[in-house]
N, C-alpha and C positions, 0 to 999 in steps of 0.2 A: 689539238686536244680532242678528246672523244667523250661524253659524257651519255649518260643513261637520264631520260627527260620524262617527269610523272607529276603528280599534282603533289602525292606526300610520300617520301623514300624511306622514312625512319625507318622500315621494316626492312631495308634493299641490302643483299649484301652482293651486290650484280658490280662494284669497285673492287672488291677483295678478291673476285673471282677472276677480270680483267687483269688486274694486276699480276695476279698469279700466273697468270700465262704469259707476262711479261713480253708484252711485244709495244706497248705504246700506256700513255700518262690515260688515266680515267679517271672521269669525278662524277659524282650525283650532280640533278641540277633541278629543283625542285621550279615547277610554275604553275601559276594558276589557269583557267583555261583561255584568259583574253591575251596572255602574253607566247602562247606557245606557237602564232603565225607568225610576231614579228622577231622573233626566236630564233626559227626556222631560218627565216629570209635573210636576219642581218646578224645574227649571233654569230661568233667568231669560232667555229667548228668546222672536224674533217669530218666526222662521223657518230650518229648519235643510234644509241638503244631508245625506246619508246616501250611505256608501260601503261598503267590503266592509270588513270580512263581516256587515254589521248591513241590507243591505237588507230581510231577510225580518223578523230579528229584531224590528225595530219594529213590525211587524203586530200583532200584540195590545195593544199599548198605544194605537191609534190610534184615532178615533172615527167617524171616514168615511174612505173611500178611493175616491177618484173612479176610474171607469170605466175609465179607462186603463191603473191599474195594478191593478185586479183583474183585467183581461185577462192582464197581463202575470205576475203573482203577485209584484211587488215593488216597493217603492217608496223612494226615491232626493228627495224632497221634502217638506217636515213644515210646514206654517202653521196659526199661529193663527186660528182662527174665533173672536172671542169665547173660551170658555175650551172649546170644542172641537177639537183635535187631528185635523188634515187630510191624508192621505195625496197624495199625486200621485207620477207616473213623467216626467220630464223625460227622461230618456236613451231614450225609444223615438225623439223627433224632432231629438234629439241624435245617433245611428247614425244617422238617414233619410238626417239630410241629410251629414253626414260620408260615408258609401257613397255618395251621389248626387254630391257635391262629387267624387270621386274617379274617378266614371263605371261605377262599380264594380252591374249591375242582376241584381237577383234571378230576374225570369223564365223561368218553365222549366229552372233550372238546378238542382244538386244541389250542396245547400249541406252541411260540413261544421262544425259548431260545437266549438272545442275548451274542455272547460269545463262545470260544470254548473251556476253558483252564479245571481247575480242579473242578472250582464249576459249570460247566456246566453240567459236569459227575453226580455230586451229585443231579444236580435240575434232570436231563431226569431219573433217577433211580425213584427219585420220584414222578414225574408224570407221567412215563410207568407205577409202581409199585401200582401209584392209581387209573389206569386206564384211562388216557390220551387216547383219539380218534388218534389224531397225533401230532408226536412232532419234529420242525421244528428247526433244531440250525444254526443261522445265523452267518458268520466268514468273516472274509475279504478276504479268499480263498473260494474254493471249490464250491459244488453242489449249495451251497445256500449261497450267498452276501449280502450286502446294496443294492446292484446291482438290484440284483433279488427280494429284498422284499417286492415290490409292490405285490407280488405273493401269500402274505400271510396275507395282509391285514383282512383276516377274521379271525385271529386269536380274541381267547376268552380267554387266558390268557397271558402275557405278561413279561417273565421273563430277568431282563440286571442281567448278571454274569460277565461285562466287568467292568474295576476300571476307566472309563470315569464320569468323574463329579465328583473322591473322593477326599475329601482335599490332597494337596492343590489346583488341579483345581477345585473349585468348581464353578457351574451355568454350567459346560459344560454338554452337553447332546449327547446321539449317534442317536436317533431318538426324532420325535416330535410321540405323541398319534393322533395326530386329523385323520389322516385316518386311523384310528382304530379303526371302530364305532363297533364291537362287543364285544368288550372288558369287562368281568367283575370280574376281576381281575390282577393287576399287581402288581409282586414283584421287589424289588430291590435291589440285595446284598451289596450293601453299606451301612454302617454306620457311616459314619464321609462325609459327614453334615448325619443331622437324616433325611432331607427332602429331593430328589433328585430333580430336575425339574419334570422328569416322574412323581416321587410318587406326585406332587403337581398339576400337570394336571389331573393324576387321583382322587385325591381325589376332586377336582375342579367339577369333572365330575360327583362325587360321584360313582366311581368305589373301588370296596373292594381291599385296597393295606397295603403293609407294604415295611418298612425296613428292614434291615437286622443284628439290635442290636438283637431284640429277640432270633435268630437264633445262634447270637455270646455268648451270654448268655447260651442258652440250652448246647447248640455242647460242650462249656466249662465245663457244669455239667457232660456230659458222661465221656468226658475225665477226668474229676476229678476221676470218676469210676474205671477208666482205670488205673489213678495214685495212687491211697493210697486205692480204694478196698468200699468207701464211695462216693457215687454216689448222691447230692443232689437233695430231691423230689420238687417237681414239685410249693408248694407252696413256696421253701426256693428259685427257680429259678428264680420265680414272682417276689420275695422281693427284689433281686439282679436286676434285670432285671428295677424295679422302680427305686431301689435306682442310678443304673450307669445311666438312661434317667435324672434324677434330678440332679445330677454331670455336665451333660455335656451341658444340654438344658441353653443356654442363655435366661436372666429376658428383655426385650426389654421394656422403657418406651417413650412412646409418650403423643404428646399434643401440646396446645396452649403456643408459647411465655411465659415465664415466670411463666407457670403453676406448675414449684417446681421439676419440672425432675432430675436437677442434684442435691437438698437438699435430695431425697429419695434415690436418689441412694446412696450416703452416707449413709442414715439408712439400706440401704438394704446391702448394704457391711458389715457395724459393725455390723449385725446379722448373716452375713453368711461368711465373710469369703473373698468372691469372689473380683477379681479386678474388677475395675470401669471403661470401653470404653466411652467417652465422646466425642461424634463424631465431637461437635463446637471444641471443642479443639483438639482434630487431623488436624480437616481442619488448624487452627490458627498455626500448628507446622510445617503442612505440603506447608504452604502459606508465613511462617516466620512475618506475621502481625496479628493483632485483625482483627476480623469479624467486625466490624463495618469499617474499611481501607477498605477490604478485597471488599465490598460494593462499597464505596468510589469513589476506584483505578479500579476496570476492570466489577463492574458490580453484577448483581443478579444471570445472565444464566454464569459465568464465577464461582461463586459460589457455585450454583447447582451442576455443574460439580465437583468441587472440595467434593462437600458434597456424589455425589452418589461412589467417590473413596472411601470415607471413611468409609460409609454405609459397600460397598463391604469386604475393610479390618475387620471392625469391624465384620461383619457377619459372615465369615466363623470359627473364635472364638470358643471354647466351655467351657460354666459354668463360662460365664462373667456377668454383668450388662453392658448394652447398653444404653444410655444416649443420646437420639437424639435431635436433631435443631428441634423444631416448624414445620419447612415448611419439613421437610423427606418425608412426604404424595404428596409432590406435585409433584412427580415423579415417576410411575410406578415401574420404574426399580429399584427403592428400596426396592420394597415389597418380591420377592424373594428371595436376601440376607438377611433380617432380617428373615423372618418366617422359613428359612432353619434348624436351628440349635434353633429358638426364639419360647418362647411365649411372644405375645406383648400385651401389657396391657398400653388403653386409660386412659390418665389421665383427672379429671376435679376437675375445682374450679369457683366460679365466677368471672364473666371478670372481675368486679372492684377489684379486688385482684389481679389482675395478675401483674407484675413487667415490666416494661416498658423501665427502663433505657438498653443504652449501645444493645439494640435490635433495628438493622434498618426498620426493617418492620411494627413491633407494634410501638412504637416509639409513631408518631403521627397518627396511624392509627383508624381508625374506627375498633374497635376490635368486633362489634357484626357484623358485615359484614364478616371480617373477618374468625368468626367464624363459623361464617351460609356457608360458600365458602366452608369452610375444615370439617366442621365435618362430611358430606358423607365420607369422605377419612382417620381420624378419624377409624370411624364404619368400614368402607371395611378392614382396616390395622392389625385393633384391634382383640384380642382373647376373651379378657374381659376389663370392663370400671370398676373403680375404682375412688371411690371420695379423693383428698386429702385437706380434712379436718385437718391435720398434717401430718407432716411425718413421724414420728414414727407409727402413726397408717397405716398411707397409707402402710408402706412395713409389716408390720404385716397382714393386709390386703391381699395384694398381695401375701406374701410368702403361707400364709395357701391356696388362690384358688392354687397357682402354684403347690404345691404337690400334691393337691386334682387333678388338672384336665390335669397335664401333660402329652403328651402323645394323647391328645384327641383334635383333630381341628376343625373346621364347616364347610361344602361347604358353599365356598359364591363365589359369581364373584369377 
């Protein structure tokens, strides 16, 4: 049996991606930090992944540690030799090629590392190793701070190895980009959400960034190397790599009042599987009355509020259908919980078709006014527009762009 060994996995999708490559059984295995030598020593395993905060930690219990990760001073892969205990570092050509996938190249430039712990070791091997100008690792101790980082604002690439902003905190961030005007590339070793605030400023910016699935992906294929002697190539890593982004990417459908959001998501669940987030109805459970009361009783802005809780809930999610209110668009602070983990896809039909009942807004509303108000916000929100002409064809629609184009966002403001 080969398990992946951390203090908390809830966020790990490091079984799903094993599995996928189908070569041997993987399981999570959560420990705290007093049980993870007698683990080691007498736990009933062939091979285990190692994640934070135990990269270092395993170093004394180990019996060899190959070359790579004494470089690096951490290691991230555990194999049975015989009843010898084996070190290895998978994650150095796990980053290599995630930054390379990305276009994202280290020479000559002045890299920022934010982070001190085990994948900070793995990012500065790699860009000393690709020829980094200077590499600056930011920590809440030492030479260099939050403190101090005003100091380093000329940084040209941008790398967080810190688990700030990863499910479940998600939207938190450790810095903002904007005094960061040289910047053309920034990574994120996070992968749960897929989109970090950072990576969404940079890509905002149209700065070359990634996350850190790819990387979760690769590092997993060497290790698989490591484990049973079959080391997946590079297009079977791709394949893996698409298939777990479409696993986890939430379907996000937006639109006008009554435009057929929550009948598609039903068609889109009986095709795929997935469960249905239905955000009017979260707020109605979370309110204990109907939206139309809800209205009634304390208001539109008393509403909102209750609508961007659920946004947020429903967002941080993965490999759901999301089912939004009409008015979602009318709050900024919506846009970065759904696009996080989402691709959102505008819906349309013509207004005289739209359903009217039991909706306080459209109601009695002038719905092309209405419409003309919100469809900038619509377009700003949206990844692709889809007509729903029915709904069987809408989520057959949607599903085939989603596989085709997941993965792939547009700068817009």
């Amino acid at each position: 049996m080969f398990y992946l060994i951390g203090k908390s996995l809830a966020h790990s999708y490091s079984a799903e991606i094993h599995r996928a490559f189908g070569r041997y059984d993987y399981a999570l295995q959560n420990l705290p930090p007093e049980a993870v030598g007698d683990f080691l020593k007498h736990g009933e395993w062939e091979g285990l992944n190692v994640t934070i905060p135990y990269k270092q930690t395993v170093l004394p219990f180990l019996d060899e540690i190959s070359e790579e990760a004494k470089s690096i001073g951490s290691v991230n892969t555990i194999v049975r030799s015989g009843d010898r205990l084996v070190g290895h570092n998978t994650d150095y050509l796990g980053f290599f090629a995630m930054a390379y996938r990305a276009g994202i190249l280290f020479g000559g430039r002045k890299v920022v590392i934010l982070g001190s712990g085990g994948t900070c070791l793995t990012a500065s091997a790699v860009a000393r190793d690709c020829g980094a100008r200077e590499i600056v690792v930011i920590s809440r101790t030492g030479e260099n701070t939050y403190d101090t980082l005003p100091r380093h604002y000329d940084a040209e690439i941008l790398i967080n190895t810190t688990p700030v902003g990863m499910y479940p905190s998600n939207g938190a961030s450790a810095i903002s980009l904007t005094p960061f005007q040289r910047l053309v590339g920034v990574i994120d070793v996070i992968y749960n959400p897929l989109e970090t605030p950072i990576l969404r400023e940079a890509r905002l910016r149209g700065i070359a960034s990634t996350g850190g699935l790819y990387m979760l992906v690769a590092q997993a294929a060497v290790a698989a190397g490591h484990f049973c002697g079959d080391k997946p190539e590079k297009a079977e890593i791709d394949a893996v790599y698409k298939s777990i982004l479409q696993q986890k990417a939430n379907i996000v459908l937006l639109g006008m009042p009554g435009v057929g959001k929550s009948t598609v998501a039903r068609a889109l669940a009986a095709k795929t599987g997935r469960e249905i987030l239905d955000t009017d109805q979260m707020i109605e459970t979370r309110a204990g009355m109907a939206i139309p009361e809800i209205f009634k009783t304390v208001g539109e802005a008393k509403f909102r509020d209750l609508e961007c809780e659920a946004i947020a809930e429903a967002g941080k999610q993965s490999g759901k259908i999301i089912a939004t209110g009409g008015g979602a668009v009318l709050r900024e602070e919506n846009l970065n919980p759904l696009t996080q983990n989402g691709r959102l896809y505008f819906l349309l039909r013509p207004l005289d078709t739209l359903a009217r009942d039991n909706r306080p807004l459209s109601q009695n509303a002038d719905l092309a006014q209405m419409y003309q108000t919100r469809l900038p916000l619509y377009l700003k929100f949206s990844d692709a527009t889809v007509e729903n002409k029915d709904p069987d064809t809408c989520a057959d629609e949607i599903l085939e762009e989603f596989c085709e184009n997941i993965g792939y966002k547009r700068s817009k403001p």
